[in-house]
N, C-alpha and C positions, 0 to 999 in steps of 0.2 A: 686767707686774706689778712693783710697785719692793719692792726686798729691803731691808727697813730692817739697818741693821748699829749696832749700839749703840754708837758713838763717842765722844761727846762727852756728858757725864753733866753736868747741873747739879744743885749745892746751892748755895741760894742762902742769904745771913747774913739772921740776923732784921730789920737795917735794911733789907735790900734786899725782902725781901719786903714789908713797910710800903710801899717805894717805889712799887709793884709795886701793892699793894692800895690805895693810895691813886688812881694810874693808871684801876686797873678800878673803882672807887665813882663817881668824878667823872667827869663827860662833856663832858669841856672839851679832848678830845685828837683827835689826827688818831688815824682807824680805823686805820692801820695800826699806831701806838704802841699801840693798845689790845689789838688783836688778839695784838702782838707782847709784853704784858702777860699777856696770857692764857695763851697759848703757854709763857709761862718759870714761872708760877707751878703750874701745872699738871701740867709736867715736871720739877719740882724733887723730886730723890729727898733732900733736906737734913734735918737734924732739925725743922725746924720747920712741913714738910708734913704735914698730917694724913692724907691719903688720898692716896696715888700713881696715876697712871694710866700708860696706854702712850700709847705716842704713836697707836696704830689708835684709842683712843677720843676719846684730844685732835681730834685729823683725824676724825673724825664727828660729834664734838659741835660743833667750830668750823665746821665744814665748808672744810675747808683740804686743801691737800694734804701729803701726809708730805715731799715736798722743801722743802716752806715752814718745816716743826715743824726740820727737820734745822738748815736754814740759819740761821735764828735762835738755834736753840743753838749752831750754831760759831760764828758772832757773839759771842754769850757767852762762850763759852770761852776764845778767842784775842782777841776787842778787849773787853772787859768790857760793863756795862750798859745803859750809855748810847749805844753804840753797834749793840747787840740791840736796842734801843727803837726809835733812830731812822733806821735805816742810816748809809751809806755819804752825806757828802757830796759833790755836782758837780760836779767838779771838771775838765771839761772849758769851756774858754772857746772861743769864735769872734771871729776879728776880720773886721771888715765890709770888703769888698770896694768895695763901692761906695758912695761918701762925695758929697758933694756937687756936685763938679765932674763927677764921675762921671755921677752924675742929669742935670747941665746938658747933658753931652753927648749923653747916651741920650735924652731929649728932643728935643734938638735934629736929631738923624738921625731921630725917628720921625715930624719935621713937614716934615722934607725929599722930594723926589718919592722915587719908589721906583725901587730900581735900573732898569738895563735890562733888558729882557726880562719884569719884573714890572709885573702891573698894579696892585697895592696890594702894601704893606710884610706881611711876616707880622713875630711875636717872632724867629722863627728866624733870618729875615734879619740884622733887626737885631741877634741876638747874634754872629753871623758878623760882621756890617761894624763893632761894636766891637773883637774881634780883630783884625779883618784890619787896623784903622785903628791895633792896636797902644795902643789905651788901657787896654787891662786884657789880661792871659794867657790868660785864661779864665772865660767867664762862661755860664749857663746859661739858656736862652728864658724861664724861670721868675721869676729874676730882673728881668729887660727887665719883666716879666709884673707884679712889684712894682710898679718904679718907675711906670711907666703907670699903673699904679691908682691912685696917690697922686694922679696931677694931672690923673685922667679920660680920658684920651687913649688911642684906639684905633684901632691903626695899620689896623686896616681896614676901621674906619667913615670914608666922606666926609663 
């Protein structure tokens, strides 16, 4: 059972509730911004709410959960509006392991015979005889699994 603890109170200024009610009238937003509209105007104890709820009726009427009503108002509290609205931006990047010479190569051992001992190439192999060949640190069958798909090639069909 989650123990709600009344932490983080919003009153929100008459322009932000406009903001707010403007949001929930127009249907031209991602559900999550709306929802997340809904949630603050709802839980606004400010003068310019008319009718106050708790957050068990918000969370049954949105059909939400109460860590959801919580999180959005600490949002509100500590990074302001527009950051309750829309989250948190992504702010994690990936750089690509395998670039073009890369593919050349992984290619080019998946059309080679198959080692000793094997009667066809599996991914697995071939992401082992990458390493072991020392062209990349570390790569995973999955990967090998990409590039192959791009140029149709499967290392265990004859």
């Amino acid at each position: 059972m989650y123990v709600y603890a009344k932490k983080f109170i919003i009153t929100l200024s008459k322009e932000e509730r406009k903001e707010l009610e403007a949001i929930v009238s127009k249907g031209k937003h991602k559900s999550q911004k709306y929802q997340n509209a809904l949630i603050l105007l709802n839980c606004d104890e400010g003068e310019y709410q008319k009718q106050k709820h708790t957050n068990e009726v918000v969370s049954s009427v949105l059909n939400i959960g109460m860590r959801k009503i919580d999180r959005v108002k600490k949002r509100f509290v500590e990074d302001g509006l527009d950051m309750a609205l829309n989250g948190k931006e992504y702010e994690r990047t990936y750089e690509k392991k395998i670039d073009g010479d890369m593919e050349a190569h992984i290619i080019a051992l998946s059309c080679s015979d198959p080692s000793q001992g094997h009667s066809q190439c599996s991914l697995r192999l071939l992401a082992d005889k990458v390493v072991e060949l020392e062209y990349i640190d570390s790569i995973s069958y999955e990967s090998i699994k990409r590039v192959l798909k791009k140029t149709n090639l499967n290392p265990g069909k004859k």
